[in-house]
N, C-alpha and C positions, 0 to 999 in steps of 0.2 A: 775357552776355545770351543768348535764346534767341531764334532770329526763323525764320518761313519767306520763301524766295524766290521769285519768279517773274521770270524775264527774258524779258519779250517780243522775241526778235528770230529767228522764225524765217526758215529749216530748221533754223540752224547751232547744235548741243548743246551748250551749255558746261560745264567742267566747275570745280568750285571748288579752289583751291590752297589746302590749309590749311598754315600756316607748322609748327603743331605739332597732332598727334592729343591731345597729355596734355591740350590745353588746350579743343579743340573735336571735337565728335562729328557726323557730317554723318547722317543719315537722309533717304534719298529727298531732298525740299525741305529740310528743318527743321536747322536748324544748333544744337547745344545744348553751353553753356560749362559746362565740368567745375567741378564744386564742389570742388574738390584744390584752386585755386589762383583767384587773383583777375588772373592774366594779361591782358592784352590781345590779344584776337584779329582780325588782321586780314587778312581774308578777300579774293583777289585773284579773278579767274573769266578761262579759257582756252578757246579763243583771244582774241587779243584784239582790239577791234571795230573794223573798218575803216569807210570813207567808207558812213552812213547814219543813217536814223534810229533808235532806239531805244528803250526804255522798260523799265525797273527799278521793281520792286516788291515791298516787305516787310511783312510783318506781325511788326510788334515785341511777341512774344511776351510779353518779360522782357528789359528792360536795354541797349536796343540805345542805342549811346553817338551814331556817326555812320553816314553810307551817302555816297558821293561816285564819284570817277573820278578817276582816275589816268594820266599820262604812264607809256607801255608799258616803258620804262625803269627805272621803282618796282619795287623787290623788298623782300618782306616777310620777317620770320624771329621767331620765335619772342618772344612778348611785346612786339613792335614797334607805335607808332599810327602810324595814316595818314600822319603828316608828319614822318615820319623820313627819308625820302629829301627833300625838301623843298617848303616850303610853294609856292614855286612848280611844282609837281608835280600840284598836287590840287586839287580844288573839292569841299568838303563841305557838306553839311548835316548840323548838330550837334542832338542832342533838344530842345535848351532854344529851339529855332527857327532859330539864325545861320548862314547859307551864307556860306562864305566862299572867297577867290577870291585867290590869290598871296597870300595872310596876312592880306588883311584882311576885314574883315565887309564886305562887300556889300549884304545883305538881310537881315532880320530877317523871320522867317515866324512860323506857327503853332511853338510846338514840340508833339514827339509821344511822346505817352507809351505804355504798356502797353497793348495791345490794337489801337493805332493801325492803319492804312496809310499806306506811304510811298510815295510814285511820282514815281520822278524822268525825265523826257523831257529827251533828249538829240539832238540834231543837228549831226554832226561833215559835212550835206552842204554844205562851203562852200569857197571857195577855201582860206583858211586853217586846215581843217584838221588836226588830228594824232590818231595811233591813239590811241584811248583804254583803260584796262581799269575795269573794275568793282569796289569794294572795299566 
């Protein structure tokens, strides 16, 4: 897929960990999957966000599958999806609309197609707590 990003959480610059270059090409914002291969690219961003609010935002250019957050623990590597380290790891929302939460669907939203905005708000300011990252 191709998508641009915007992460609202300033001052702090994040930078995106791409698992493999063959597979994703990063320009300025704009992330764009190489047509060589039909890979899964899963895309992590560093540092990773400690105790605050936040807010993530993509425009799904072309093909964007899911957008979530991850336990700081999750490493990705080359052809990897989100829920390879495991399902309780992650909290996604998938295009076809389904957020889901330790494996199961939770909520069924809009899903979002080509040309869409996604924007997901985050608030890890609670007792319970844990560092999250960005995928």
């Amino acid at each position: 897929g191709i998508f641009n990003i915007n992460i609202f959480i300033d001052p702090v610059k994040y930078t995106p960990l791409v698992p493999s270059y063959e597979d994703l090409t990063v320009v300025e914002e704009s992330f764009i999957h190489s047509q060589m291969n039909d890979n899964c690219s899963t895309v992590l961003f560093d540092p990773v966000i400690d105790r605050r609010i936040y807010r993530l935002e993509i425009l799904n250019v072309y093909e964007v599958v899911a957008v979530g957050i991850s336990d700081q623990s999750v490493k990705y590597n080359q052809d990897d999806r989100p829920w390879i380290g495991g399902y309780d790891m992650i909290v996604r929302y998938d295009s076809c609309g389904w957020i889901y939460h330790i494996s199961d669907c939770v909520l069924v939203n809009e899903q979002f197609d080509k040309g869409d905005r996604v924007a997901l708000e985050v608030n890890t300011d609670n007792d319970e707590y844990e560092i999250q990252r960005i995928f």
